[in-house]
C-alpha positions, 0 to 999 in steps of 0.5 A: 701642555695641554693632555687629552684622555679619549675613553676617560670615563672607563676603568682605565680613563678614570685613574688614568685622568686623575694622575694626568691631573696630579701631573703638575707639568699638565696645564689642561686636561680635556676628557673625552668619552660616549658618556659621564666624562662632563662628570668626570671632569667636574670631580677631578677640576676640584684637584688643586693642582695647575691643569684645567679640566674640560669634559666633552661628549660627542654631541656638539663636535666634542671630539674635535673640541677636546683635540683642539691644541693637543700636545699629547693624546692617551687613548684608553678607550674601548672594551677591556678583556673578560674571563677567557677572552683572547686579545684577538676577541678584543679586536673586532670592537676596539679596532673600530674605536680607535679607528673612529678616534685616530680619524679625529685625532688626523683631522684636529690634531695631526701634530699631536703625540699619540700614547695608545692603550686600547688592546689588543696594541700589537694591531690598534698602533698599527690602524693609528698610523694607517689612518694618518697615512690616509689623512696625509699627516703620517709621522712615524716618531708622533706615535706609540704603543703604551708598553709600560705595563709589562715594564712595570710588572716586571720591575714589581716581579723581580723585586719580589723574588729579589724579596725587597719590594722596596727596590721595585722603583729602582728595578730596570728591566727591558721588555721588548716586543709587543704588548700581548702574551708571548710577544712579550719578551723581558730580557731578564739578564740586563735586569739592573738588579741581577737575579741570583745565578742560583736561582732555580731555571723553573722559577725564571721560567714562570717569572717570564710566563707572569710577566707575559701574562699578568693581565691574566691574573688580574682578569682572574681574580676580578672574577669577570669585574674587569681587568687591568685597569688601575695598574694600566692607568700608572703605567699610561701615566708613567709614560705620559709623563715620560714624553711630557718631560722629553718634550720640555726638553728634557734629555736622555730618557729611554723607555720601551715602547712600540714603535714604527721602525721607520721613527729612527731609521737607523736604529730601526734597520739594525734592529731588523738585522738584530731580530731577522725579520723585516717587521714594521712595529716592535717594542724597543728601549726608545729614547725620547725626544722633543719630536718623539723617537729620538732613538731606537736601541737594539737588544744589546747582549741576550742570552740563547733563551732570550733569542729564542723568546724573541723568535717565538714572538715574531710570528705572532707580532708579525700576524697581529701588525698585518691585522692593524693595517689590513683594518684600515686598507678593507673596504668599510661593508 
């Protein structure tokens, strides 16, 4: 099972490389970034765990030799947001690198499953899938947008006011969407541990709003010294790890994620039916399989407020998918 990191030498590629290594279900590790990845990898080669693990610079082909027989592809790479910087802001740059990566990853390792982080996701997942489109090599179920972060916070955010972060592991809620303020939608009453019925409307109001916009409590508090970095890179691994074990075979895990809809046609038109919108991406509860999307579920029951979360999300997911795609159609200037 051989894993790639493209951006691995930044503040999400590092951990994130460090818990792929700590994956005994990876067998090689090859670790790819514009500088300190050759280090990177040496470090994390110490680790006595089964992965292999190689660094690669672009110099020499490196990106082509760090793709060659990849199984599972996570793209970190790009510039993280700073204080007062709109996802929007991060576009402009991150879209060109994940462009210039998902060219390599087309060409190397068309079969590969592709796990992207680089924000702003609602449009760097749609620029993947264009580039593959022009390369040919386009399967709709190979890619997806790494969600898990939300799916995280929320877990950790309502075992809090449940006041029991013992049960944070244990705590399900599904997020739907997208990946960015709020598109971001948690469907708090399927939460698998119920908040109290008592519980105050204001304080289900601003639980939502953190989960919308955790990273910008992080950005915050590191006072312009980065931003979600070290939750990101558990959150990429989970879900790394997620797909490793589908792959293997394993069966019956479903994560959010976001998807093309075209990855599980069914599932994905009554989705649509569902959202009332025609829409190419969203993040749906997926389950995983050994050729990726197996399946994509609906929103099951919501409440009034939460369709209406999900009616104020679609405009803007809508506007940010349309960006991805229009990236990679303009002409290069």
């Amino acid at each position: 099972m051989k894993a790639v990191v493209l951006g691995a030498a930044g503040g999400i590629g590092q951990p994130l490389s460090l818990l792929l290594k700590a994956n005994h279900a990876v067998t090689e590790l090859a670790l790819y970034d514009i500088v300190n990845s050759p280090g990177v990898a040496v470090d994390l080669s110490h680790i006595a765990t089964p992965a292999k693990v190689e660094g690669f610079l672009p110099p020499d082909d490196g990106l082509k030799k760090a793709l060659t027989g990849a199984n599972v592809v996570v793209i970190p790479a790009g510039i993280p947001r700073k204080p007062g910087m709109a996802h929007d802001d991060l576009f402009k740059i991150n879209a060109g690198i994940v462009r210039d990566l998902a060219t390599g990853i087309a060409t190397t390792a068309p079969k590969a499953f592709v796990l992207v982080i680089s924000n702003p996701v609602n449009s760097t997942v749609p620029i993947v899938a264009e580039v593959f489109k022009k390369h040919g090599v386009f399967d709709p179920k190979r890619i997806f947008g790494v969600t898990t972060l939300d799916v995280v916070r929320a877990s950790t955010f309502v075992s809090e006011i449940l006041n029991d972060p013992s049960l944070s592991p244990s705590v399900s809620v599904p997020v739907v969407g997208g990946h960015s303020g709020v598109t971001i939608v948690p469907l708090l009453s399927q939460s698998s541990h119920p908040l109290p019925a008592s519980l105050d409307a204001t304080v289900v109001d601003t639980l939502i709003n953190r989960i919308q916009f955790g990273g910008d409590e992080v950005v915050k508090a590191k006072d312009g010294a980065g931003s979600a970095t070290l939750s990101m890179a558990y959150a990429g691994a989970e879900f790394a790890g997620k797909v490793i074990r589908a792959i293997k075979g394993e069966k019956g895990i479903v994560t959010p994620t976001f998807v093309n809809l075209a990855s599980d046609k069914t599932g994905g038109d009554a989705l649509k039916k569902e959202l009332g919108k025609d829409l190419e991406y969203f993040s749906a509860p997926v389950e995983l399989g050994v050729d990726g999307v197996a399946k994509i579920h609906g929103l099951g029951k919501i409440t009034p407020a939460e369709n209406a979360l999900v009616q104020a999300a679609l405009p803007e997911l809508s506007a940010n998918i349309e960006k991805g795609v229009n990236f990679v159609e303009a002409p290069k200037l």
